[in-house]
C-alpha positions, -999 to +999 in steps of 0.1 A: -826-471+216-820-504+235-840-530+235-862-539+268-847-564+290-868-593+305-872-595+343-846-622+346-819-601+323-826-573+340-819-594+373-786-606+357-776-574+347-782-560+381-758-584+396-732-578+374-732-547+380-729-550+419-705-578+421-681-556+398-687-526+419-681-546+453-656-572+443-637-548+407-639-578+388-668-595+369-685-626+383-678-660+366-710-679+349-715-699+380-711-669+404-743-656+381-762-688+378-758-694+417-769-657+423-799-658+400-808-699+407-812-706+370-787-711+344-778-681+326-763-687+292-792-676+274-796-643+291-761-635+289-760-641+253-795-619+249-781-595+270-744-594+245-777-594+215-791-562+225-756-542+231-762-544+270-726-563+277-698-572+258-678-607+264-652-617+254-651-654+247-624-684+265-618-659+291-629-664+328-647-631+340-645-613+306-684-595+309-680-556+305-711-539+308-720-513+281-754-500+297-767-504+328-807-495+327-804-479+366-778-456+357-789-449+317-766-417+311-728-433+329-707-455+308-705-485+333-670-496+316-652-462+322-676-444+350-681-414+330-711-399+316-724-404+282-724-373+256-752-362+238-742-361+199 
């Protein structure tokens, strides 16, 4: 079970998720911080702390998403639907 996002994660998270969908690539920090008018380096990095993304750091627009709390059962990184084990 994931951890509950704040309202200001959750608002990063949700852009994220629609610039990759409209644009296919992953929004760059500022992109983010002008978006959500605050900076967002500590959200991002609560956000990598409870397994919501995954970055990958000293590379420019390395955030893959692992869940995304609209869409709970598809794998945002590969579009497919999660399993049940």
């Amino acid at each position: 079970m994931l951890t509950p996002l704040s309202e200001r994660q959750g608002e990063v998270l949700r852009f994220i998720v629609a610039y990759r969908e409209r644009e296919s690539i992953a929004p760059t920090l500022r992109e983010i911080s002008e978006a959500v008018g605050v900076p967002v380096y500590y959200s991002l990095n609560a956000l990598e702390r409870k397994g919501y993304i995954v970055r990958q750091y000293r590379q420019p627009r390395a955030i893959t998403v692992l869940h995304n709390p609209d869409h709970p059962t598809v794998c945002p990184a590969c579009e497919r639907p999660f399993t049940e084990r």
